[in-house]
C-alpha positions in Angstrom: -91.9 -34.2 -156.5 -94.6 -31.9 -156.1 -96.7 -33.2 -153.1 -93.2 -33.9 -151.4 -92.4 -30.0 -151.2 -94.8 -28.8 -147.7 -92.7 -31.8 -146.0 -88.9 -30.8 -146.9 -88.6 -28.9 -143.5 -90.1 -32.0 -141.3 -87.8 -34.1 -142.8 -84.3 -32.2 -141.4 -85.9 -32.3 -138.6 -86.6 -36.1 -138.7 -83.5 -37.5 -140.2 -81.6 -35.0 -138.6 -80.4 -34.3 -141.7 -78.6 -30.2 -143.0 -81.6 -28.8 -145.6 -79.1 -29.0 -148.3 -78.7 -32.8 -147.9 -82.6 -33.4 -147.9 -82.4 -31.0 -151.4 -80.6 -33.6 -152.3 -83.5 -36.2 -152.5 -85.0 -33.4 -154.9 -81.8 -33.3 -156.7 -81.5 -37.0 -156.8 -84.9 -37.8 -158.4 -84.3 -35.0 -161.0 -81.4 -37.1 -162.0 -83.3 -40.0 -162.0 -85.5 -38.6 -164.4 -82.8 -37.5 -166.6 -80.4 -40.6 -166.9 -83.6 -43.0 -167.3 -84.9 -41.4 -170.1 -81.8 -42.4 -172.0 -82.7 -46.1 -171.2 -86.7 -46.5 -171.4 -86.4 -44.3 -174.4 -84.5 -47.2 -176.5 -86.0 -50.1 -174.6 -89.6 -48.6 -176.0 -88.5 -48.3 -179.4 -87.5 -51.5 -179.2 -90.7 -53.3 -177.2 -93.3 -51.1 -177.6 -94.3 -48.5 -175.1 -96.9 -50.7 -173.0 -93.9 -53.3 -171.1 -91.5 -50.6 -170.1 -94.1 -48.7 -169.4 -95.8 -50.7 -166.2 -92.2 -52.3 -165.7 -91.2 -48.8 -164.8 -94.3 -48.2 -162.5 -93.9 -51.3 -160.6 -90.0 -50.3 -160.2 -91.7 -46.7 -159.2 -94.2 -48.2 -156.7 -91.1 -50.4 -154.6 -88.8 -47.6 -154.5 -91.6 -45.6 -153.4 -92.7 -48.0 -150.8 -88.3 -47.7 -150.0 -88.9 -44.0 -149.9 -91.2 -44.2 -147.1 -89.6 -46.4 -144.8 -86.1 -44.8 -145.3 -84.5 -44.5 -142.0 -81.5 -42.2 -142.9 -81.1 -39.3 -145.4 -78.6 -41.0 -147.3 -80.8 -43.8 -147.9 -83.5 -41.4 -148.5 -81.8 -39.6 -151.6 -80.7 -43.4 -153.0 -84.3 -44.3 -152.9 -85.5 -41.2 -154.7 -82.5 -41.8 -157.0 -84.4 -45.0 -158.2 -87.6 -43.6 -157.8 -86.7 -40.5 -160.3 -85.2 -44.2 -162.8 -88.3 -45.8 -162.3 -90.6 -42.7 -162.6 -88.6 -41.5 -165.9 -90.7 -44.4 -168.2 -93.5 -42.7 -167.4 -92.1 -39.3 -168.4 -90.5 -40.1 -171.9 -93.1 -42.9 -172.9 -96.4 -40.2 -172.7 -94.6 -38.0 -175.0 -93.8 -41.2 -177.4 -97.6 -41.9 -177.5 -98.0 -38.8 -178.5 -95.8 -38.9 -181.3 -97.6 -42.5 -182.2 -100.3 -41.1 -182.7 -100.5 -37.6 -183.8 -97.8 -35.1 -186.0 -98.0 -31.7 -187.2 -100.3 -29.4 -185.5 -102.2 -32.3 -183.7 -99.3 -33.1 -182.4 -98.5 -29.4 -181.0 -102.2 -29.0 -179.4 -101.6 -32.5 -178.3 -98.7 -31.8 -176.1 -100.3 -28.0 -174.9 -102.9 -30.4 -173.1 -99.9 -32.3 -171.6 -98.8 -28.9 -170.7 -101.9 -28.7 -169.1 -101.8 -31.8 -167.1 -98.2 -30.5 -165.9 -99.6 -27.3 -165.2 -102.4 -28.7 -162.9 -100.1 -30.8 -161.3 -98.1 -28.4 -159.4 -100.7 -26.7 -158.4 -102.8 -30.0 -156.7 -100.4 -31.9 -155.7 -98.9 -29.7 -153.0 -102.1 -29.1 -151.9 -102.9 -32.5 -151.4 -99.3 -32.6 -149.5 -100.1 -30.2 -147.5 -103.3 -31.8 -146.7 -101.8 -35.2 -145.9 -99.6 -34.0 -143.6 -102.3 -32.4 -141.1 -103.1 -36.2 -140.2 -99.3 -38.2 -140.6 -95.8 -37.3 -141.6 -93.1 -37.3 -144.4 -93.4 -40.5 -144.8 -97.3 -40.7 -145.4 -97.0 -38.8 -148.3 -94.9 -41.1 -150.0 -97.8 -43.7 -148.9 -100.0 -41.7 -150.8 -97.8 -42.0 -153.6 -97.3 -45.6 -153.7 -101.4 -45.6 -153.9 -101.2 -43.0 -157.0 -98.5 -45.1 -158.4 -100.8 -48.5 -158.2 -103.8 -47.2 -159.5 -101.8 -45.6 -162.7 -99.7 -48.9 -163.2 -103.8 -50.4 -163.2 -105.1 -48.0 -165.7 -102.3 -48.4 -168.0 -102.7 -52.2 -168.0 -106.7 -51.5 -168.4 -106.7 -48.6 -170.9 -103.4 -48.1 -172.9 -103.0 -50.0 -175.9 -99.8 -50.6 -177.5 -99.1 -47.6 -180.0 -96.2 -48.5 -181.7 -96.8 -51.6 -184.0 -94.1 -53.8 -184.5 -93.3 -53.5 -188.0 -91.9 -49.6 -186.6 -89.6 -51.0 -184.0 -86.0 -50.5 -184.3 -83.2 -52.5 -181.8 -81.2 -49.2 -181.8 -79.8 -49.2 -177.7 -78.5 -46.4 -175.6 -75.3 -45.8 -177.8 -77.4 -45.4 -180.6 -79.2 -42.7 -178.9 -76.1 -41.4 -177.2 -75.2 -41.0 -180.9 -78.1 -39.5 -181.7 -78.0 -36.7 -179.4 -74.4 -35.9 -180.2 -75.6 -35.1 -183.7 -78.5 -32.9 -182.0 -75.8 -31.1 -179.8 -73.8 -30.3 -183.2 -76.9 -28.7 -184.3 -77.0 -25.0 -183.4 -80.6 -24.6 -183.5 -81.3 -27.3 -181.7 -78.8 -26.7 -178.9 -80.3 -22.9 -178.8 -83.5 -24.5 -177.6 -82.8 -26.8 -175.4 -80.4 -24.0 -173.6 -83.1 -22.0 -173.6 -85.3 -24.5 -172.1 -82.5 -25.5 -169.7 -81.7 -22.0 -168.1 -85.6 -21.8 -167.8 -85.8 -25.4 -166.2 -82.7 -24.3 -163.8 -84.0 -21.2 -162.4 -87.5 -23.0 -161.8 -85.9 -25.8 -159.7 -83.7 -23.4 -157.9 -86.9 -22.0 -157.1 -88.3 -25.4 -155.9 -85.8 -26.7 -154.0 -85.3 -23.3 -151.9 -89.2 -21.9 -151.1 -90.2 -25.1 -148.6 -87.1 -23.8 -146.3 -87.4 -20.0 -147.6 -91.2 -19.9 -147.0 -92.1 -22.0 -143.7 -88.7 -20.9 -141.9 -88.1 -17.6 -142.4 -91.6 -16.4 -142.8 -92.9 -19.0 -140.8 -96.0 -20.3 -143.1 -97.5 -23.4 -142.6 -97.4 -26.6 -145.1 -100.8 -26.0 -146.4 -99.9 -22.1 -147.0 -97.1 -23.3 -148.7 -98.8 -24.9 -150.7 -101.5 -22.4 -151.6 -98.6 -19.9 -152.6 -96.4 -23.1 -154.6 -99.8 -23.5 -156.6 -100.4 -19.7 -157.9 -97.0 -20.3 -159.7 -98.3 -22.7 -161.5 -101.5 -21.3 -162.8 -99.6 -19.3 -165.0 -98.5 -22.6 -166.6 -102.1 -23.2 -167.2 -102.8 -20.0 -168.3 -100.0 -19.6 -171.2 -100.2 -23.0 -172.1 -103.5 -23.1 -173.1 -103.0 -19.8 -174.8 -100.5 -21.4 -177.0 -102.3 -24.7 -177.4 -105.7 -23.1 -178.1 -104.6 -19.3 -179.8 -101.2 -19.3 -180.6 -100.4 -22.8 -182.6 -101.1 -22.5 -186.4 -101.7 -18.4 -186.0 -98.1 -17.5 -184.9 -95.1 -18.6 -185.7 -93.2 -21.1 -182.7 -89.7 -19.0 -183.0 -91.9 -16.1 -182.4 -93.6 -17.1 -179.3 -90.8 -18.5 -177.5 -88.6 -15.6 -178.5 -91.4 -13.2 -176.9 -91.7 -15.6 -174.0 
């Protein structure tokens, strides 16, 4: 999503397409991302996190490949649709590793380094954006993602075990989940945080979706100075997660923090 940002203005101008249509591609994979994680949650629970895993990268990798050759808008947002699906396993099934394999406190610096990784990911991959569109288009970004997407789909075939034995499988499916989560939402705590973390999320991807048209057309930066400025956002995330990861975790307590926060 990131590395696609410097190239949101070229592509209403290519597709001849209103800015708040191509947000819509934005918009699209984001709820791709959401509505897949209901299915490759259950489907790894059930099968272990290694098949749904590359099954989702090789579904990422065509839509991708869709993505790039896309000769409408509409099409365009349909093909991120999938992409946000496909891209979801990858999302959901990280975090299940981690909960394989660690719990407690491990678990909590754990995911501070995935924190990490998502910090450091908004910051380089607009850059790298940016960069790649001095020498092609739109669309050669999403070429450079279809290479980022093979060579993960290669590692995780290479390097990633399976972390969840099958003695701890369970054949629970998306109502079960769906069930799930409706006793979540009764909880109040629970619902506290993830409104909290919702409103937070919301007024970051208002942010996102806006600054490519905000920045380069009304005060006329460039894709690479987009990026630059997109990336000093995000060092903050660096900075405050590795705070918490490293400082915070096992000193203070976690209602603290995100209340000061």
């Amino acid at each position: 999503m990131d590395m696609y940002l410097p190239s949101l203005p070229e592509v209403t101008r290519s597709l001849h397409a209103p800015a708040a249509t191509v947000q819509l591609t934005l918009t699209a994979c984001l709820a791709g991302m959401a509505l897949g994680q209901l299915v490759v949650g259950p489907m790894s629970d059930r099968w272990g996190r290694r098949r749904p895993l590359l099954a989702g990268l090789g579904v990422f990798v065509v839509a991708t490949v869709l993505c790039a050759l896309a000769p409408t808008v509409e099409l365009l947002v349909a093909f991120r649709l999938a992409q946000g699906l496909a891209g979801a396993a990858a999302i959901v099934i990280a975090r299940a590793v981690v909960r394989d394999l660690y719990d407690g406190m491990a678990m909590a610096r754990f995911f501070s380094t995935l924190m990490l990784i998502s910090g450091v990911a908004p910051i380089v991959a607009p850059l790298i954006g940016g960069q790649v569109l001095r020498v092609t288009d739109w669309r050669g970004v999403f070429v450079v993602l279809t290479v980022i997407g093979v060579a993960i789909g290669a590692l995780v075939w290479t390097k990633l075990p399976e972390t969840l034995p099958p003695a701890e499988r369970h054949s629970g499916g998306v109502g079960e989940a769906l069930q799930a989560m409706r006793g979540l939402l009764a909880d109040r705590s629970f619902a506290g945080y993830m409104l909290t973390g919702g409103f937070a999320f919301a007024a970051l991807f208002a942010y996102i979706s806006a600054s490519p048209f905000v920045i380069q057309e009304i005060y006329g930066a460039s894709p690479q100075t987009f990026s630059l400025l997109f990336g000093v956002n995000s060092v903050g995330l660096v900075l405050v997660g590795q705070i918490n990861g490293k400082i915070l975790v096992g000193r203070v307590s976690l209602d603290r923090v995100l209340g000061s926060a």
